[in-house]
Structures are given as structure tokens and as C-alpha cells.
N, C-alpha and C positions, 0 to 999 in steps of 0.2 A: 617813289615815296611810299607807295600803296605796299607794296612787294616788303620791302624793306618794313615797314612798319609791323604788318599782320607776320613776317617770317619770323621778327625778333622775340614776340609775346607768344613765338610757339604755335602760330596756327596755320592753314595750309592755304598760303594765297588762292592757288587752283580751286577752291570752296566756292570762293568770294565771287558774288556776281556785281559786273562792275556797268555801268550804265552811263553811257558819256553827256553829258549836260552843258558842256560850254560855260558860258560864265554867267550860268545861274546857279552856283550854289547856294545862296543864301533864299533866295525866293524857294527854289526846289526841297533842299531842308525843312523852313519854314512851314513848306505845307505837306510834310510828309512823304513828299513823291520818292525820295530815298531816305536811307537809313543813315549814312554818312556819306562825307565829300573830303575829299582832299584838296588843304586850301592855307591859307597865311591865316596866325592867328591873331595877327596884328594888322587885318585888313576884315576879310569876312567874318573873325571870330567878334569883334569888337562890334561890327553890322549884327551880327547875332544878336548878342547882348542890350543890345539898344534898343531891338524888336522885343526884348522877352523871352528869346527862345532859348530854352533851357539846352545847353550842348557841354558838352564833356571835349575838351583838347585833348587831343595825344600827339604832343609834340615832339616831332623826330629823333629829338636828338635823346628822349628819354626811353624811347625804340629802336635802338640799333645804331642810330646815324650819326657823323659826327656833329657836333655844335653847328647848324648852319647860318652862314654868315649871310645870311638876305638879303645878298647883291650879289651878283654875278659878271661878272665882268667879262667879252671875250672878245678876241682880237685872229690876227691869225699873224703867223712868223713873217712874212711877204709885207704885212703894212705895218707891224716892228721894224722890220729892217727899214722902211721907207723913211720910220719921223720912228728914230730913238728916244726921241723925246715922250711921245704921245701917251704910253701908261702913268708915265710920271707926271704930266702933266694935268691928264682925267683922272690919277687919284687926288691930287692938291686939290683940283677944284672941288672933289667930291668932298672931302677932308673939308673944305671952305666953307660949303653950301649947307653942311651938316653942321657946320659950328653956326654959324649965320641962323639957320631956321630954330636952333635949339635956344640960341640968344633972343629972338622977334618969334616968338609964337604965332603971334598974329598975324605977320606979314607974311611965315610962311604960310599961314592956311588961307589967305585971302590967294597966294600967286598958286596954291593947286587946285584951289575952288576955280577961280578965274581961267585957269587953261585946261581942265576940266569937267565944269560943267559938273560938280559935287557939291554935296550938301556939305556946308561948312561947320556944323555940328559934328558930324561924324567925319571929318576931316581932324579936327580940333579932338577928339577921341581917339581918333586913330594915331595922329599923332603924343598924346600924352603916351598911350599902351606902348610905343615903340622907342619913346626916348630915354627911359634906361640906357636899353640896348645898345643907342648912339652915344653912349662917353664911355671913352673918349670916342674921338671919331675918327672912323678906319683905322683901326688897329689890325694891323696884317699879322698875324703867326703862321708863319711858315709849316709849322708842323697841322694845324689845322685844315689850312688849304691843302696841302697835304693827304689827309686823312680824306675830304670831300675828294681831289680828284681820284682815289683809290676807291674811294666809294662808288660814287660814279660810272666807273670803269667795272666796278665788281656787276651793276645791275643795269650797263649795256647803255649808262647815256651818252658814254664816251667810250671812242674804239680803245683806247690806252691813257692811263694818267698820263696828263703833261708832265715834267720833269718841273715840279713851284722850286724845290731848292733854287734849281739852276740861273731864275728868273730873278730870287735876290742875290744870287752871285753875282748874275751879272749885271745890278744895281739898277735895274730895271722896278722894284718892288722897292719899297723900304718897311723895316721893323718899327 
């Protein structure tokens, strides 16, 4: 995302000195130790804002990237072939759980406070900043997914696109 972002606006990744931090961006930010983090802006950007810390977004997809769909989903062909069923069945429930939580706000943020151990304010925040984004919920475009696994593929996270056409050919995806 780093590569991708800084090559889009024209500037020479190899510059950039990158400093690996684990998953304290928001602390690490906060008090200076770096300049920027590569991060969800619908997780740590929203923690940002909640402390006061003044930070500027540059969201990928206004960088070079396609729209990304902030789920990632992956399987491998060997346990497709075993339960034909199983993408289509893990997107319904996704599809479910996402309608469900955007229906009970409340109940969702009590059941991700409760299995993890989070501040339910900033649960409850992180959730509003992202629920746009959810309606409808899971909407697959093909040419989207698409574009990410090209993307992907272009900056080495994947040895080669998957073939997404072939996946709702074989009705394994739905539109």
C-alpha cells in the first residue's frame, strides 16, 4: 500500500524510510516516533481522532489503488473443491452479520467489546465511520475484485491474479 501510494503522487518509494512498528500505530503516531503509518481508516484513523491527533488520510484508492473492499476473503482451490458450498455460504453469513449489526448497533458493539476486550466508545465510532461503506452489504463486482487482484499481482502480494471472472462463472461468487 506504502509503494503503491507514494509511486502514484509521483514520488520515489526507495526515499522513504520505513520503520516497522507492529500494531502500534496509533500510540507511535501520537507521540511522534514516526511521520506516517500505514493503516485502516476506519479503525486507527477514527482512534486518531478520538485522541485529538490531528492526521491527514490518503486513502488508497484516491492513490493509485482500486476501491478497496476491506475484507479479504481467501481460500485455496483443494478446500473449494472439498465443500462447493463453503464461499457461498461464508458470504451469506457475511451478507447476514453485516445486516444484523447495522440493524442493532448496540448489540453489535457489546458482542466485539465482549470478545475483544475494546473500548466500546470507540467501537461504537468505529462502527458508525464504516457503515456507509456496508449498504448494501457485500456487494461483489466482479470487475473490482478484479482490478485488486491485478493490483496485487502488480506489487508482488500475489504470484498471479486469480481468474475473479471465472469464480462467478462458476457461481461460486454472486453479484
Amino acid at each position: 500500500m506504502l509503494r503503491a501510494t507514494v509511486e502514484a503522487d509521483g514520488g520515489d518509494f526507495d526515499a522513504v524510510r520505513r520503520t516497522t512498528i507492529g500494531f502500534s500505530a496509533v500510540p507511535s503516531l501520537a507521540a511522534g516516533r514516526v511521520d506516517a503509518v500505514v493503516t485502516f481508516w476506519n479503525a486507527e484513523g477514527v482512534a486518531l481522532r478520538r485522541r485529538g491527533v490531528q492526521a491527514r488520510e490518503f486513502r488508497v484508492d484516491r492513490y493509485g489503488a482500486p476501491r478497496y473492499p476491506e475484507l479479504v476473503v481467501t481460500t485455496t482451490g483443494e478446500r473449494l473443491a472439498a465443500d462447493p458450498d463453503l464461499l457461498r455460504d461464508l458470504l451469506a453469513t457475511l451478507a447476514d452479520g453485516t445486516r444484523a449489526a447495522l440493524a442493532d448497533r448496540p448489540a453489535a458493539v457489546r458482542a466485539v467489546t465482549s470478545a475483544s476486550d475494546s473500548d466500546p466508545a470507540l467501537v461504537a465510532a468505529q462502527l458508525t465511520a464504516v457503515a456507509p461503506a456496508l449498504r448494501p452489504p457485500l456487494v461483489l463486482r466482479p470487475a473490482a475484485l478484479d482490478a485488486w487482484a491485478r493490483f496485487d499481482a502488480r506489487f508482488g502480494i500475489l504470484e498471479r491474479p486469480p481468474d475473479v471472472r471465472e469464480l462467478f462463472r462458476a457461481g461460486l461468487m454472486r453479484r
